[in-house]
N, C-alpha and C positions, 0 to 999 in steps of 0.2 A: 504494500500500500504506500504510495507515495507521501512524502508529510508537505505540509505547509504552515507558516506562522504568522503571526500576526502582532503587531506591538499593541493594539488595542485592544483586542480578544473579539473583534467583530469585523474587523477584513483582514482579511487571512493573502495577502497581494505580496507575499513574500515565499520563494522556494527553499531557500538554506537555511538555518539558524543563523550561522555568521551576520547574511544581509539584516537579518531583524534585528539583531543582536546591537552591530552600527548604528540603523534608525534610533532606534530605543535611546539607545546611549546618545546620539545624536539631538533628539526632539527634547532629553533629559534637562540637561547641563548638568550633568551630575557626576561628585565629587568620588574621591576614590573612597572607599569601604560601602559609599551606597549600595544598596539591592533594590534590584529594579527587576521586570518581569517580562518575557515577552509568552504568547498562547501557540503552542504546538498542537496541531489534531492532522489527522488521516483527510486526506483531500477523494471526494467519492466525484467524479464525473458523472453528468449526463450526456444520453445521445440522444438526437434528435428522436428516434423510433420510444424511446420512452415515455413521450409525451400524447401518444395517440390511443385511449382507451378504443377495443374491438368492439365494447360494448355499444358506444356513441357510434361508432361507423354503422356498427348490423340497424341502430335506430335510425339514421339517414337515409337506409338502403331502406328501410322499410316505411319508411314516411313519405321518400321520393316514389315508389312503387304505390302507394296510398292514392297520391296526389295525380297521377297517371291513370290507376284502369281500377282505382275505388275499393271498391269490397269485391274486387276478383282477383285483388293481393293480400286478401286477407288470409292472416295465418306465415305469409313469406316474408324474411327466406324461412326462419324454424331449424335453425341450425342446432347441434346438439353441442356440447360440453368438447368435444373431443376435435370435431369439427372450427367451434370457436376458438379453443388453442392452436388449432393449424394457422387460419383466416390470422392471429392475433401474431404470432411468430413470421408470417409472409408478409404480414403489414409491418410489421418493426425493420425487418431485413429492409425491404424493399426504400423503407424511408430514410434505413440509415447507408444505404448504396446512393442513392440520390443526391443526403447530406455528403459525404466522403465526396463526390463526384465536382461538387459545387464550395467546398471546403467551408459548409453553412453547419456542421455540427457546432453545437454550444459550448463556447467557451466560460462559461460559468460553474458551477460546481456547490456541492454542498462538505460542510466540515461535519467530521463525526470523531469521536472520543479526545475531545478538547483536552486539554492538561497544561497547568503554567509552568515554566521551566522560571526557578531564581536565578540572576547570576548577579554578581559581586563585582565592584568596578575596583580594578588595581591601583591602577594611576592614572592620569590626567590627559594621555595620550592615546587612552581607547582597551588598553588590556583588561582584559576580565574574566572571571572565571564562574563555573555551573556552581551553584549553591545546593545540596543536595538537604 
């Protein structure tokens, strides 16, 4: 799992510890022995195919069918359980070959198992060490 951090604990726009570690210490002014903090968590991706329930889709299909030939779609499609995971896996694929193709997958992400790292400022010139 990849990590990410963040000096605020709420955007996480930082990929090394080091980089945050500078910020921190940077936005701080802060003297040697201070302890200051930056938020390390697991960086989780989305793709684009994530975003599209099968459910909403077979309702479309079946509203637009509706709207078409009335109550002689009634009932369709009636997909079953084994079926809708097919449909639901061919529409994910398919969305995320399209996103890849067009380099439109999301660059956004969500953080998962946050935790603060202390670290300890040495001297006045940026050294500092993990506070355990």
């Amino acid at each position: 799992m990849t990590k990410v951090y963040s000096t605020n604990g709420e955007e996480f726009d930082h990929e090394e510890l080091e980089e945050a570690v500078d910020a921190v210490i940077e936005d701080s002014w802060g003297m040697p022995t201070d302890i200051l903090a930056v938020s390390e968590g697991d960086k989780v991706p989305f793709r684009a195919g994530d975003f599209l329930e099968v459910d909403d889709l077979l309702e479309i299909l079946e509203q637009r069918a509706w709207f078409l030939a009335e109550e002689y779609a009634r009932g369709w499609p009636g997909v079953s359980l084994v079926q809708k995971n097919d449909l639901a896996e061919l529409v994910a694929a398919a969305i995320n070959t399209w996103a890849d193709g067009h380099c439109l997958q999301p660059t956004f992400f969500l953080v998962k198992n946050v935790k603060e790292i202390k670290i300890k400022l040495l001297d006045t010139k940026g050294a500092w060490e993990i506070v355990q």
